[in-house]
N, C-alpha and C positions, 0 to 999 in steps of 0.2 A: 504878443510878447515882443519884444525890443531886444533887439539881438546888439550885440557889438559893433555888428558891419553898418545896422543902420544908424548908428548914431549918427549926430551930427559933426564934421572935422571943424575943432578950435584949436585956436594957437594954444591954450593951454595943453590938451593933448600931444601933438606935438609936441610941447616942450618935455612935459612928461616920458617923452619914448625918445628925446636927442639929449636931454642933461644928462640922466647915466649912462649913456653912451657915450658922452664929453667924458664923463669921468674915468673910465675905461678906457676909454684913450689917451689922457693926460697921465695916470697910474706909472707906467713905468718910466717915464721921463724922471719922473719925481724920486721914486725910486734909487733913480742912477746919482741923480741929484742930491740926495739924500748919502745915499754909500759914498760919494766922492766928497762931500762933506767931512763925515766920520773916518774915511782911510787918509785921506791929505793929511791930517794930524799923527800919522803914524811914522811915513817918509815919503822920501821917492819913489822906491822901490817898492811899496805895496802902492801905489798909488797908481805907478804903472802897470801891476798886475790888473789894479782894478780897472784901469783903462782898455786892455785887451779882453778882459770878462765882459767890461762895458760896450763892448763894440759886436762880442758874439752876440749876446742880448738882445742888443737893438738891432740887428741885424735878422735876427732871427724870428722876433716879434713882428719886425717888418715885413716879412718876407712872407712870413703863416699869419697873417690879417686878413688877407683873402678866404679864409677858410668860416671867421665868421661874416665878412659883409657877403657873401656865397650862401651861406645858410639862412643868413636874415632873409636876401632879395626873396628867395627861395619858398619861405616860411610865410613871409608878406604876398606873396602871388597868391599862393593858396588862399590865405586867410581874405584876400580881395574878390576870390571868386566864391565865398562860400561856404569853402571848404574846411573847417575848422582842423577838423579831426585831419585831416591829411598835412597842416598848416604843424601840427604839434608831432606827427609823428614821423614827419616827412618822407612818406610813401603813398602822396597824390602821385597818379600818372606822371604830371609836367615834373614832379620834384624828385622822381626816384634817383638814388645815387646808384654807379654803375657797381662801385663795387662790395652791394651791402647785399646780393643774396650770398656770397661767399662769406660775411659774417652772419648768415642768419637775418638780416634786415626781410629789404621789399621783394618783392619777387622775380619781377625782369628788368634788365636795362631802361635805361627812358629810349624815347624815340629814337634821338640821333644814333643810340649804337643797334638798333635792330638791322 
């Protein structure tokens, strides 16, 4: 049987797994772009509220980006060595997060914090 890991890597794969992740990335630009569109037409003064909404936003989406290309790398390691099931639940050894047995998650710290 022909597992996932062994197939073969083509550009089309690739491109499969970086298009909607272009598109999740382009999302809130658009968004902003979109809102500032539809409030320009109202005045100044919501325009510039939407300015300062517009900048917590992006600032904010920027900031917590980390949380999914952390999860991907994370998910991708696993799923390169094998490990599917650890890849989807993320509680391989190398991917445990430190603070998921206080939610109930994995069960010990990963390495670095023992």
């Amino acid at each position: 049987m022909t597992t996932e890991v062994d197939r073969p890597i083509t550009a089309g794969r690739i491109l499969g797994l970086a298009l909607p992740a272009l598109g999740v990335l382009a999302a809130p630009p658009l968004y902003l772009l979109l809102d500032t569109a539809v409030i320009g037409r109202l005045g100044a003064v919501e325009l510039a509220a939407l300015a300062a909404g517009a900048t917590v936003f992006s600032m904010l989406t920027a900031q917590l980006t980390f949380l999914a290309y952390g999860t991907t790398a994370r998910a991708s390691r696993a799923f390169g060595r094998g490990d599917v099931r650890g890849a989807v639940s993320g509680c391989s050894p190398p991917t445990r997060t430190w603070p998921a047995p206080r939610r109930g998650g994995c069960a010990s710290p990963p390495r670095a914090f023992r």
